[in-house]
VOPALO-24684 format. One record per residue: residue number from 1; x, y, z of N, C-alpha, C in turn. Coordinates in steps of 0.02 Angstrom, whole numbers, plus 50000, padded with zeros to 5 digits. Layout:
REM residues N
[rec NUM,[X,Y,Z],[X,Y,Z],[X,Y,Z]],
...
***
This chain:
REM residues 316
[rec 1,[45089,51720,46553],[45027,51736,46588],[45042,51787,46643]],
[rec 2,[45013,51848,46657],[45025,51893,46699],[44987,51877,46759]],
[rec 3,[45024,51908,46811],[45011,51895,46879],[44926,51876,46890]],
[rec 4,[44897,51929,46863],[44825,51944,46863],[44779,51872,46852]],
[rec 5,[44806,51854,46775],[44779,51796,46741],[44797,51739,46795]],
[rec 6,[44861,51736,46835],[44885,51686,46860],[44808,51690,46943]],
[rec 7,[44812,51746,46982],[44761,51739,47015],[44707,51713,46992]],
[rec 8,[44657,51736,46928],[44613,51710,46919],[44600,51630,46913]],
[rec 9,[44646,51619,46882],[44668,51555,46844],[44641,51506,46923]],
[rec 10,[44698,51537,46989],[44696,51482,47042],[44627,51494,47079]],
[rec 11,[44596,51548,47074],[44514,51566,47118],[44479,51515,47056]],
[rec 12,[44491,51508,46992],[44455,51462,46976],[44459,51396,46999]],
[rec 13,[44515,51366,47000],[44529,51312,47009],[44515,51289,47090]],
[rec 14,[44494,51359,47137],[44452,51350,47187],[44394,51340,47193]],
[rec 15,[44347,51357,47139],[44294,51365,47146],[44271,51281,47118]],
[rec 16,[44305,51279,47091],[44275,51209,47051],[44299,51157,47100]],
[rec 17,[44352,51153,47149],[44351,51132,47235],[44296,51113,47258]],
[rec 18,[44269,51191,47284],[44228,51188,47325],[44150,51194,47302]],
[rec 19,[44147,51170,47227],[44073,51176,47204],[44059,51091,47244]],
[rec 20,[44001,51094,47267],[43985,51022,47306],[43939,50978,47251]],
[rec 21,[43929,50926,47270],[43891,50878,47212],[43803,50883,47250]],
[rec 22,[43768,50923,47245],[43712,50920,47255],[43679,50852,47260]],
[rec 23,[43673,50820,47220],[43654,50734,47202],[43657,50710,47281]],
[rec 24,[43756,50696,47277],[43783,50679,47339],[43725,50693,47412]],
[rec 25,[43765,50736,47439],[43761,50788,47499],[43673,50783,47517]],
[rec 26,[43630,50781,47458],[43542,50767,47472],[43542,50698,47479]],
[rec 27,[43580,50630,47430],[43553,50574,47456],[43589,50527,47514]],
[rec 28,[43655,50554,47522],[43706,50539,47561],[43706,50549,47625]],
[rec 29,[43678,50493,47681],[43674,50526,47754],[43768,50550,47747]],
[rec 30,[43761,50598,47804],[43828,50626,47809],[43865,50609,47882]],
[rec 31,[43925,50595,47887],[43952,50578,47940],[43942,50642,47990]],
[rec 32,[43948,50622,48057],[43902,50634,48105],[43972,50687,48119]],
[rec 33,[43931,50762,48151],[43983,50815,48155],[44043,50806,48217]],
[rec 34,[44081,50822,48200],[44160,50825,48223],[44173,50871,48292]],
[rec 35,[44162,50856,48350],[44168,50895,48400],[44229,50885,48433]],
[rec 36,[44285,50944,48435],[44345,50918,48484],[44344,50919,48531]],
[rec 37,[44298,50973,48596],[44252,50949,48635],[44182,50988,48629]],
[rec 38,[44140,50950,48683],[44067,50975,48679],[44070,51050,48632]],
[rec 39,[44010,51046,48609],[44010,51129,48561],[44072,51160,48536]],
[rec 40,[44133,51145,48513],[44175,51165,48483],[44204,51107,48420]],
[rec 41,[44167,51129,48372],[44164,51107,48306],[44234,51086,48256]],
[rec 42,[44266,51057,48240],[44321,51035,48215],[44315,51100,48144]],
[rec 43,[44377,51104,48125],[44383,51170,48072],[44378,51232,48098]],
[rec 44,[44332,51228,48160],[44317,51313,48169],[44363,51333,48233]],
[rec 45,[44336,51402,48243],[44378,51431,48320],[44329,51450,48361]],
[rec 46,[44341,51461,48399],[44301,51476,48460],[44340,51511,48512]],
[rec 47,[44304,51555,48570],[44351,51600,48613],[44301,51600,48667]],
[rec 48,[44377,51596,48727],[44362,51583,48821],[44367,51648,48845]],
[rec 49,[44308,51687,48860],[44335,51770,48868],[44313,51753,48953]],
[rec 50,[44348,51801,48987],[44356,51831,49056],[44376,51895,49061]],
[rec 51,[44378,51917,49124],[44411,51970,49162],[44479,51938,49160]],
[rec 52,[44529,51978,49179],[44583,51951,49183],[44606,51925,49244]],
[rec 53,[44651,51851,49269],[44664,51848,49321],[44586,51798,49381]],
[rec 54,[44550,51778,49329],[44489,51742,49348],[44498,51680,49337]],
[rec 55,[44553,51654,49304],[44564,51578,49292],[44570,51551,49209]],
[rec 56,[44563,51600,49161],[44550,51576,49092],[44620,51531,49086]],
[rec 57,[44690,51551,49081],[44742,51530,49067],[44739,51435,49108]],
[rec 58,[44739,51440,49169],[44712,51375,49207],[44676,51322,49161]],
[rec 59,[44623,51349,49153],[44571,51319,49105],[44582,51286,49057]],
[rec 60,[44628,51340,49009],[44640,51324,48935],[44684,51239,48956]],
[rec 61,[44716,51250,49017],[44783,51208,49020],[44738,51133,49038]],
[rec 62,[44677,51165,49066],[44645,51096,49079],[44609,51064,49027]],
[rec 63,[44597,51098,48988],[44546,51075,48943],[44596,51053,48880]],
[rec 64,[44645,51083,48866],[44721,51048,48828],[44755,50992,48848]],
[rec 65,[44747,50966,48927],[44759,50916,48943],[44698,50838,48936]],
[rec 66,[44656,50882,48944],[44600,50845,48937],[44599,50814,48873]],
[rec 67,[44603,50844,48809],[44593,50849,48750],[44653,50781,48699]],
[rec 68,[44708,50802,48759],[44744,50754,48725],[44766,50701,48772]],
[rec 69,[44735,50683,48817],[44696,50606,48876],[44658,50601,48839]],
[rec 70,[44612,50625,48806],[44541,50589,48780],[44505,50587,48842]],
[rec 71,[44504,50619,48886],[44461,50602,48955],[44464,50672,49000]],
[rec 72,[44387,50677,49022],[44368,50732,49053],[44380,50709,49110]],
[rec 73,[44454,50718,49139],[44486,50724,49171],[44462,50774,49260]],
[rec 74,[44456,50835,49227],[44429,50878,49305],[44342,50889,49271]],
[rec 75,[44318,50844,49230],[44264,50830,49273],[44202,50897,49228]],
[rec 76,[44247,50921,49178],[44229,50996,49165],[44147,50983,49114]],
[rec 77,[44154,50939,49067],[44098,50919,49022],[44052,50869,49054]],
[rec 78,[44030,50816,49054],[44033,50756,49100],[44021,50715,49020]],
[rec 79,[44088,50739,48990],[44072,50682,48957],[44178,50678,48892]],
[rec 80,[44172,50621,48878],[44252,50653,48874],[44260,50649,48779]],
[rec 81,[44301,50695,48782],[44327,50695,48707],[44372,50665,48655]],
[rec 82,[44364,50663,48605],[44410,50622,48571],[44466,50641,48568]],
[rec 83,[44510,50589,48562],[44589,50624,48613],[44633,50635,48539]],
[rec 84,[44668,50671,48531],[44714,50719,48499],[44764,50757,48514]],
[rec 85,[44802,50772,48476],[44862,50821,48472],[44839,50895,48497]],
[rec 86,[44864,50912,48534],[44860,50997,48562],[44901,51043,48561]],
[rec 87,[44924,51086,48556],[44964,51134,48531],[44945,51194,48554]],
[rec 88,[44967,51225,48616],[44948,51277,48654],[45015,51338,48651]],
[rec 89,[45010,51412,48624],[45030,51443,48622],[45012,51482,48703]],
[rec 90,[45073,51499,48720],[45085,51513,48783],[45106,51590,48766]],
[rec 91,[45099,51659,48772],[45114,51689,48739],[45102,51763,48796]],
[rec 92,[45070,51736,48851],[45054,51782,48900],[45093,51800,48969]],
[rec 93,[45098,51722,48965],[45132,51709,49050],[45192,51702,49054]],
[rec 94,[45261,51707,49096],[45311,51691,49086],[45310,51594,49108]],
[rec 95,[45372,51555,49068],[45380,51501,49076],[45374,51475,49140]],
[rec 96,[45387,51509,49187],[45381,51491,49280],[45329,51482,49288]],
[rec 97,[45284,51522,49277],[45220,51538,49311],[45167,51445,49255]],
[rec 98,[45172,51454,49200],[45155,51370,49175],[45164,51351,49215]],
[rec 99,[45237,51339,49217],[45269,51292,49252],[45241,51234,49319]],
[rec 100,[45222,51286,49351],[45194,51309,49427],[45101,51262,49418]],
[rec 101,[45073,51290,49363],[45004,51287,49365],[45009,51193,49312]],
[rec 102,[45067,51176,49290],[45056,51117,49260],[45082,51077,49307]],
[rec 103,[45119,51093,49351],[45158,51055,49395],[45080,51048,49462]],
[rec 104,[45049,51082,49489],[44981,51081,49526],[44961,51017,49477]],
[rec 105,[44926,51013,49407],[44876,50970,49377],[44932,50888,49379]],
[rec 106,[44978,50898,49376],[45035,50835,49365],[44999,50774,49448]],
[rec 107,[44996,50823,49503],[44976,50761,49531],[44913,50740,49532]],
[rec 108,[44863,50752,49498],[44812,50723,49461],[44821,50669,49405]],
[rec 109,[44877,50654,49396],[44883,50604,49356],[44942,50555,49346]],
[rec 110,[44898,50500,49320],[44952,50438,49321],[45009,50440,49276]],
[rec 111,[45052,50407,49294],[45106,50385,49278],[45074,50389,49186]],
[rec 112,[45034,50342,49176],[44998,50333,49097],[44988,50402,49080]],
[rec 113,[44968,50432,49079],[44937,50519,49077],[45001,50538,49067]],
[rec 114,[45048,50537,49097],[45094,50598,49093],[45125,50576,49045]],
[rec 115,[45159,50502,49011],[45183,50468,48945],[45119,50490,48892]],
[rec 116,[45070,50497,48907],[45023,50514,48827],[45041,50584,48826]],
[rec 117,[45032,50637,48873],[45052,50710,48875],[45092,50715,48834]],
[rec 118,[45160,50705,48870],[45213,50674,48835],[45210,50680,48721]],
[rec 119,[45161,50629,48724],[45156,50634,48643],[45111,50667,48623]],
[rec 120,[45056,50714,48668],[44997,50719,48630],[44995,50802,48659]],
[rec 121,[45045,50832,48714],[45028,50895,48717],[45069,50921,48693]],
[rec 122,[45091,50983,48662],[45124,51022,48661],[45126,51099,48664]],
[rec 123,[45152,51118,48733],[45151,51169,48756],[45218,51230,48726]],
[rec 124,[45209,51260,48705],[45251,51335,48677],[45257,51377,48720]],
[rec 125,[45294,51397,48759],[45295,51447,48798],[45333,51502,48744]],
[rec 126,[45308,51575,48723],[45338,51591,48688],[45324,51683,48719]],
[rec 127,[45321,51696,48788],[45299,51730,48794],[45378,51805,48795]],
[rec 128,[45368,51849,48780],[45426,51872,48769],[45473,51889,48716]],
[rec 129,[45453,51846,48646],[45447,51807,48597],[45453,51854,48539]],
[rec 130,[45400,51885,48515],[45371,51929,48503],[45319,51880,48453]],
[rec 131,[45290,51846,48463],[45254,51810,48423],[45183,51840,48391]],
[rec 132,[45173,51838,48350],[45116,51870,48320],[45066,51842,48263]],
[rec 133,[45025,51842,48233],[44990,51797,48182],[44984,51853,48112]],
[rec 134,[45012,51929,48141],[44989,51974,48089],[45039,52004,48080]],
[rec 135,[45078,52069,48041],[45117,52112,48073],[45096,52169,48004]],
[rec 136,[45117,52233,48029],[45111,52264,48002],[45175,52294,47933]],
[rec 137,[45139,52292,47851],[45185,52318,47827],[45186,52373,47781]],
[rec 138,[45225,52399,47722],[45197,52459,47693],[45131,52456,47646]],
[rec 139,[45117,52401,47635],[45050,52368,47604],[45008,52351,47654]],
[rec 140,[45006,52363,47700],[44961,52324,47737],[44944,52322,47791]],
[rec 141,[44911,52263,47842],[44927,52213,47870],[44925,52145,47837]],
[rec 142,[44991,52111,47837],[44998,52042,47813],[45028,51998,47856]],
[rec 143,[44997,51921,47835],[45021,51852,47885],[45103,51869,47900]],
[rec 144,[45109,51846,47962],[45169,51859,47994],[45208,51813,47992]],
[rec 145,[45284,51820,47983],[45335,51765,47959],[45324,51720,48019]],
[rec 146,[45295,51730,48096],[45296,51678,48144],[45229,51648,48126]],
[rec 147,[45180,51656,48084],[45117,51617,48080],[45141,51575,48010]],
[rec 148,[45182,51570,47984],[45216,51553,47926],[45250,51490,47949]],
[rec 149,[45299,51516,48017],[45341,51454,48024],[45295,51403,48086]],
[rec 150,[45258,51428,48115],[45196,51397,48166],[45170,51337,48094]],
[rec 151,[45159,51355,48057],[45098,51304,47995],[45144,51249,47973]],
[rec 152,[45221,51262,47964],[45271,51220,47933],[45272,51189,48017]],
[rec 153,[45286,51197,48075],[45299,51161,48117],[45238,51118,48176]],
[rec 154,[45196,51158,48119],[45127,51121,48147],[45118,51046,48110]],
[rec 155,[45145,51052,48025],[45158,50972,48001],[45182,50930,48031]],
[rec 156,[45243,50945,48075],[45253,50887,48120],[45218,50833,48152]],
[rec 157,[45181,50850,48182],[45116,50826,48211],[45058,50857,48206]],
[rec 158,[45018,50847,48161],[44960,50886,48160],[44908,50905,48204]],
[rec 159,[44869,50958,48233],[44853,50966,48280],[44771,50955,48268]],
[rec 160,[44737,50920,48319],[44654,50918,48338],[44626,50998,48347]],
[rec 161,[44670,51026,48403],[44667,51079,48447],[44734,51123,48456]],
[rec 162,[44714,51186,48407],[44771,51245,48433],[44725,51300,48490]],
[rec 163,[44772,51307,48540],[44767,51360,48586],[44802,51419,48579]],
[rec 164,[44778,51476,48578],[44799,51539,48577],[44804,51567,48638]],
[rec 165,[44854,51589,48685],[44840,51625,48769],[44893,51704,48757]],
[rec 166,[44857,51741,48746],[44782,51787,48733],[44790,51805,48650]],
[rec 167,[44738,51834,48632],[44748,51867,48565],[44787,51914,48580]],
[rec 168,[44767,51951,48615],[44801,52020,48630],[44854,52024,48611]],
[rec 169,[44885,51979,48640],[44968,51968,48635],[45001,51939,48573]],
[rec 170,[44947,51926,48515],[44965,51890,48442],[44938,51945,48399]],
[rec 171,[44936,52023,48410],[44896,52028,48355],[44943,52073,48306]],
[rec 172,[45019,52081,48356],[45062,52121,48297],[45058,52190,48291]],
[rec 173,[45034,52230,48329],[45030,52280,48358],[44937,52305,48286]],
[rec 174,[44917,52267,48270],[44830,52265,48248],[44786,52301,48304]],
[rec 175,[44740,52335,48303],[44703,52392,48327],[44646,52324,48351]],
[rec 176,[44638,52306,48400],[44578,52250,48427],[44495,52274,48398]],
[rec 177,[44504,52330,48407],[44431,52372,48399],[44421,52397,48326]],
[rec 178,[44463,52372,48269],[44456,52383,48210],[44439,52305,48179]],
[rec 179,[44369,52305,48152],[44348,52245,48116],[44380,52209,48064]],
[rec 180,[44405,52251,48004],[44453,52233,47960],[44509,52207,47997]],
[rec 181,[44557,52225,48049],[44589,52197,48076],[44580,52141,48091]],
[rec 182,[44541,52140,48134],[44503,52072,48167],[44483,52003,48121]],
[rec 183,[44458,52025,48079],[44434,51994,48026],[44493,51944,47978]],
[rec 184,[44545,52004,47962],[44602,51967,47929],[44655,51919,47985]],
[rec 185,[44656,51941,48040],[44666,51885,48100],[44652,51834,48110]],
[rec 186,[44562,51840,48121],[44522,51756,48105],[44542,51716,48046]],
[rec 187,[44547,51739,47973],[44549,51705,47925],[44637,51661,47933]],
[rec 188,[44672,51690,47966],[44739,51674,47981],[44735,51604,48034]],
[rec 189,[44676,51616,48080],[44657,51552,48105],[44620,51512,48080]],
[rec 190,[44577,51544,48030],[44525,51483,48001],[44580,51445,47925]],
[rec 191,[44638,51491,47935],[44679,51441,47871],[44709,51374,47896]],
[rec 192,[44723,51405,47978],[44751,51359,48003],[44713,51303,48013]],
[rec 193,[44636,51319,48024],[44589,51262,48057],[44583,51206,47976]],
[rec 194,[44571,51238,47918],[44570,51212,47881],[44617,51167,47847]],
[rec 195,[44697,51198,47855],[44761,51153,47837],[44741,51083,47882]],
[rec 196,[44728,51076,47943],[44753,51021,47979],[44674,50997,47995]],
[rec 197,[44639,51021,47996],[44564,50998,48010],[44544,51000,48081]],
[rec 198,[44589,51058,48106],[44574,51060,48172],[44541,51103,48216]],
[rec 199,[44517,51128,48280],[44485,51193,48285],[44524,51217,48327]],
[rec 200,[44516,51283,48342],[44562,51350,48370],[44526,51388,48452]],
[rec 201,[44542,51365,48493],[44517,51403,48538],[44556,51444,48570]],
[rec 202,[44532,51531,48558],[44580,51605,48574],[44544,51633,48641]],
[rec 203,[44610,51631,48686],[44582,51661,48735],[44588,51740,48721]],
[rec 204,[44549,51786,48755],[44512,51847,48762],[44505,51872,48833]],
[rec 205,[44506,51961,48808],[44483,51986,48866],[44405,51989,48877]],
[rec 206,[44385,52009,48926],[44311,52058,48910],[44318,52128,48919]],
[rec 207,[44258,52168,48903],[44253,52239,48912],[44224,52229,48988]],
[rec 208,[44251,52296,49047],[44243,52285,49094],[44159,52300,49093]],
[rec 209,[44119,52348,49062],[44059,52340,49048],[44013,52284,49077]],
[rec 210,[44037,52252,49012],[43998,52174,49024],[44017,52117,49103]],
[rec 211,[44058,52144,49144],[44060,52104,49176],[44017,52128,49231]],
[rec 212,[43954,52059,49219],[43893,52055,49271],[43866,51985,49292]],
[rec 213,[43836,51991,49333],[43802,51946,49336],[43781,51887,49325]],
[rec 214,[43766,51904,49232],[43706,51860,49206],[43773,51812,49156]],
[rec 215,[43831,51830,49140],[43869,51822,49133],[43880,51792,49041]],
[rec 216,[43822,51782,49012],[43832,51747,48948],[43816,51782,48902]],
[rec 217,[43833,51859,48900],[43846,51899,48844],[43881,51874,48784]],
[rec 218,[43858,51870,48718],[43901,51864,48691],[43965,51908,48675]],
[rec 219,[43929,51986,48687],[43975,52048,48679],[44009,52052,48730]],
[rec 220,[44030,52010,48778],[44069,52020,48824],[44152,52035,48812]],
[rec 221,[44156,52019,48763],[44235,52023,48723],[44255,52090,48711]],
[rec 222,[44318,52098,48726],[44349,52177,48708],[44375,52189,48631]],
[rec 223,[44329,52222,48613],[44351,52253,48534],[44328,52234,48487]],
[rec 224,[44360,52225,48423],[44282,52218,48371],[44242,52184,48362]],
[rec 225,[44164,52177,48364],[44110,52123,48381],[44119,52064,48322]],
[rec 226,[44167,52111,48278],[44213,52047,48230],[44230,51989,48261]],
[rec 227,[44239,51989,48315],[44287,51941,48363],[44222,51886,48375]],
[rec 228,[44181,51912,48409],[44101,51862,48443],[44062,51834,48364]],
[rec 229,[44062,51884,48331],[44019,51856,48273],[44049,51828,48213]],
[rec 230,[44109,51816,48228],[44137,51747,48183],[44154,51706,48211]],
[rec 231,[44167,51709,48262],[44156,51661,48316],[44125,51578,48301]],
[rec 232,[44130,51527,48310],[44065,51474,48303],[44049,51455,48392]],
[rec 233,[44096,51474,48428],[44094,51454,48486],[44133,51514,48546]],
[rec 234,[44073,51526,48608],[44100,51586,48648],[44071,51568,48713]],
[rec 235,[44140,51540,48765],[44130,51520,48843],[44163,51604,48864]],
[rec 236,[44112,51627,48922],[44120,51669,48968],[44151,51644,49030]],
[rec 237,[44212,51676,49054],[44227,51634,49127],[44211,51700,49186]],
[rec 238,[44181,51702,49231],[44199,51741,49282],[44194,51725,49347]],
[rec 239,[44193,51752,49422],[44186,51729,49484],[44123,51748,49502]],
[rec 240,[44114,51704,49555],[44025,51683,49587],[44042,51777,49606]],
[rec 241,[43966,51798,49598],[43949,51859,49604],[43938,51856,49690]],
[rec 242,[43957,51933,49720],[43931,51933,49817],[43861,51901,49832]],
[rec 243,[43833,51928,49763],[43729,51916,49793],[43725,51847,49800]],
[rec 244,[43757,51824,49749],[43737,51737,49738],[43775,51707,49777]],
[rec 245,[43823,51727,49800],[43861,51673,49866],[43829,51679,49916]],
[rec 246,[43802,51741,49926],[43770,51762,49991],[43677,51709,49985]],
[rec 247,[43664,51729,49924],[43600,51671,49894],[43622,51619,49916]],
[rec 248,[43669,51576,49914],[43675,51515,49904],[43722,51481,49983]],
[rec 249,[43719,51544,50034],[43754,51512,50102],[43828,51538,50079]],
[rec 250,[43850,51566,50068],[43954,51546,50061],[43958,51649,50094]],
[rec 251,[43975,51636,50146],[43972,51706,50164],[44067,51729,50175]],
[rec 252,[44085,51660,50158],[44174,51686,50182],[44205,51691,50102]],
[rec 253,[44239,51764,50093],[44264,51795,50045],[44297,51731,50005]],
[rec 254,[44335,51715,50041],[44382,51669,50007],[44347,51596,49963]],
[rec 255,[44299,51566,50003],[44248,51526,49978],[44233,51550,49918]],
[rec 256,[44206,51638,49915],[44166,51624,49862],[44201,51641,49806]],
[rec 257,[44273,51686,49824],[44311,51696,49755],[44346,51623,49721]],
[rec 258,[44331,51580,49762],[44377,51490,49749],[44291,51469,49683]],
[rec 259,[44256,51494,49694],[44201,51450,49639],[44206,51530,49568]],
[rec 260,[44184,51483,49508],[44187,51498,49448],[44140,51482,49406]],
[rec 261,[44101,51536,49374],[44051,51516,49313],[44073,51492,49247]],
[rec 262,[44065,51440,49214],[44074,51452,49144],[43995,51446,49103]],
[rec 263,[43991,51488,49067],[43935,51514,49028],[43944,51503,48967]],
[rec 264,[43911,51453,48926],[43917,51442,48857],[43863,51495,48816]],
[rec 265,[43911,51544,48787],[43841,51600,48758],[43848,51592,48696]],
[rec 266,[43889,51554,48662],[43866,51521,48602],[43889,51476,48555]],
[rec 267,[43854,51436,48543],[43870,51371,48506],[43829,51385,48434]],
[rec 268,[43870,51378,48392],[43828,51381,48319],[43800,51305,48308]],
[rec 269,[43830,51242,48310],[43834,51181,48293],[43793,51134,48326]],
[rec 270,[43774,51146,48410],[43764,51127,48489],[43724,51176,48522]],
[rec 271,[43673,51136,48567],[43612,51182,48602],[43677,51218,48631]],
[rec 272,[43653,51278,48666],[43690,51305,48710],[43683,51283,48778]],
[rec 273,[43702,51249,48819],[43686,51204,48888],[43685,51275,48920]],
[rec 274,[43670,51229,49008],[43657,51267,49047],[43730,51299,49098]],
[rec 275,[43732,51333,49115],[43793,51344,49153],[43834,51288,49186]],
[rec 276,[43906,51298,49196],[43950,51237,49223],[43969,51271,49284]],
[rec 277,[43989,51266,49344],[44019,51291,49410],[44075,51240,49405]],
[rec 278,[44131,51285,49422],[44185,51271,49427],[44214,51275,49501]],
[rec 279,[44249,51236,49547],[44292,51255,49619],[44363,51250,49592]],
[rec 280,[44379,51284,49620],[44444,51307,49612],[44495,51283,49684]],
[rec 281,[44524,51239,49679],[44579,51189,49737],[44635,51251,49737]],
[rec 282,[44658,51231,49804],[44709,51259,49830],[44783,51269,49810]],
[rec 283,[44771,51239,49758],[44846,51249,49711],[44806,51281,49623]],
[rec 284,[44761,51285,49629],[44720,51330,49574],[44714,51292,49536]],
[rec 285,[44682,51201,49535],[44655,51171,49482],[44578,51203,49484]],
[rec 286,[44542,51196,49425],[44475,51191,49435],[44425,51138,49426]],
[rec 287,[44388,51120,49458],[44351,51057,49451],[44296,51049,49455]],
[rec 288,[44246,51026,49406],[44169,51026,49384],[44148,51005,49461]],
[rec 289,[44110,51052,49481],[44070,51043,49559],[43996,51081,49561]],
[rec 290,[43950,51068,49600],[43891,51115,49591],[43905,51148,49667]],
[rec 291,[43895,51217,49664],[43882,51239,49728],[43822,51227,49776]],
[rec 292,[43832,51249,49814],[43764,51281,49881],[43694,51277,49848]],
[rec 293,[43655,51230,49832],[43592,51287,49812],[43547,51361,49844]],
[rec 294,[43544,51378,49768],[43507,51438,49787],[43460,51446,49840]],
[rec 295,[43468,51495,49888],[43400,51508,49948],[43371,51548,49942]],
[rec 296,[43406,51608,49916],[43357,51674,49871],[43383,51668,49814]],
[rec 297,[43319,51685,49747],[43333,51704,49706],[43366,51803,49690]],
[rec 298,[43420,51779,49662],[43459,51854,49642],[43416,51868,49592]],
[rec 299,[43394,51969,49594],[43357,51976,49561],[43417,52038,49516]],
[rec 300,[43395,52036,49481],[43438,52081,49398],[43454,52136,49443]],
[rec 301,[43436,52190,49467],[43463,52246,49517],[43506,52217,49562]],
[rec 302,[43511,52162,49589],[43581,52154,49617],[43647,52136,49589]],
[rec 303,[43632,52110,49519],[43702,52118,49465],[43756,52159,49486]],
[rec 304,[43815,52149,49511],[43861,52189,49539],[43881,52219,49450]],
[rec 305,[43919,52270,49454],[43942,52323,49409],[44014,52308,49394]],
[rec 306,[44042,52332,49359],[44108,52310,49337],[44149,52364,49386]],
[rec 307,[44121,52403,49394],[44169,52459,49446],[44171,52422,49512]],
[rec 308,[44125,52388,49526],[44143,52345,49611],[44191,52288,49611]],
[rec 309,[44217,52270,49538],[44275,52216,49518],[44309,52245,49570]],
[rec 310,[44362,52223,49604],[44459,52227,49615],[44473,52168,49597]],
[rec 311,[44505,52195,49546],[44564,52144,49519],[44607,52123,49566]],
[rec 312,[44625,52177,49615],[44708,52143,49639],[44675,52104,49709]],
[rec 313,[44621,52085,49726],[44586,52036,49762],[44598,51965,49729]],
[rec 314,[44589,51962,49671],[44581,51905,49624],[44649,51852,49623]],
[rec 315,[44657,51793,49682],[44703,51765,49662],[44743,51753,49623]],
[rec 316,[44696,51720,49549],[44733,51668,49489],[44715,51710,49421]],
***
């Protein structure tokens, strides 16, 4: 049987997989959908975009801790998740700097917490690495021998929740702003979501563009809209805007760069809720808090611009 016949042969033997039993599926209530947390759907991926240096990396670490406590821990959902295996690719930051931001969340927790961590997190620091999910070859772009040995060492313990910290830094030297690229990337994560039954959350940049205001663009992401619209799930993170601190009483700089929006701009599975405010503690945890209420409403012309960003203001 030649190669050819041999492909067909196994796309058949897929198809007849995934043909569903109609009968079934219409008279069969169906078990109730799989969330690893709020709006992030088991099988799929989803992506935490920011500016850079606004807190995403923090986040991921909280919501990975959270994930495998089984308990909304800083407070972020108000409601807690089913606890699981986590598997966070570290791929941005050097090992110190973790280090530093897990060692802050450690005294938040008990003695119990840090023995489940222990079995239920696992953190990769691999930054330096050259780790990638794609690489380029004379055919191609094809799966990369490190997304190869990631799937064999992901059997170990199978994961609820893989974390990606950033794409950027996994894509194998892949063009971000080319869709086909992008595209054969996702499917590299959605093989993964599918081997283990778990979902994928990739952190992201944004385009400085989009950083405003209103904050729940879905196009807020840098490079191909491939990225947002396969997406099943897309949190925006950025810092309380001047107008709205100034709206809401917080007139000292430092106050208002310590609070944080997260913006759910889209849930395929889950309403899209209303915004979360985040405070940001003095060793850079973040923790579900509501600010100041509003005293003026901010009106769309005061949306600060992405050119009034400084980054090198930006603590974390």
């Amino acid at each position: 049987m030649g190669i050819m016949e041999n492909m067909d042969t196994g796309w058949s033997n897929k198809f007849e997989a995934a043909s569903m039993s109609l009968h079934t599926v219409l008279t069969e209530k169906p078990e109730p959908l799989d969330f690893v947390f709020p709006g992030l759907l088991a099988e799929t991926f989803g992506v935490l975009v920011s500016p850079g240096g606004v807190g995403k990396s923090f986040l991921a670490l909280q919501k990975a801790i959270s994930v495998a406590l089984g308990k909304d821990l800083f407070g972020i959902w108000g409601e807690d998740p089913e606890q699981g295996q986590v598997v966070v690719l570290s791929l941005e930051d050097p090992e110190a700097v973790t280090r530093h931001r897990l060692f802050a969340m450690g005294h938040h927790l008990s003695e119990v917490d840090k023995a489940q961590l222990q079995e239920n997190l696992d953190i990769l620091s691999l930054n330096g690495e050259g780790f990638s999910l794609m690489q380029q070859t004379a055919d191609g772009l094809k799966p990369s021998a490190a997304v190869k040995g990631l799937e064999r060492y992901l059997q170990q313990k199978p994961p609820r929740l893989i974390m990606v910290d950033t794409l950027n830094r996994a894509l194998g030297g892949a063009n971000e702003n080319c869709s086909t690229a992008m595209s054969a990337i996702i499917n590299e994560v959605e093989k993964l979501n599918k081997k283990f039954g778990c979902a994928s959350l990739i952190l992201h940049h944004t385009n400085k563009a989009s950083y405003s205001a209103s904050g729940g663009s879905q196009g807020a992401s840098r490079g191909s809209s491939a990225i947002p619209d396969n997406a099943r799930f897309q949190e925006n993170l950025q810092l309380m805007q001047e107008k709205e601190a100034t709206a809401r009483g917080l007139e000292d700089e430092a106050e208002r760069r310590s609070w944080v929006r997260l913006d759910l701009s889209k849930a395929n599975y889950a309403p899209v809720g209303n915004e979360i405010w985040l405070k940001r503690d003095s060793e850079g945890v973040l923790w579900g808090e509501m600010p100041p209420p509003l005293a003026v409403k901010e009106s769309n012309s005061s949306r600060r611009k992405a050119s009034d960003v400084d980054d090198s203001l930006i603590p974390w």
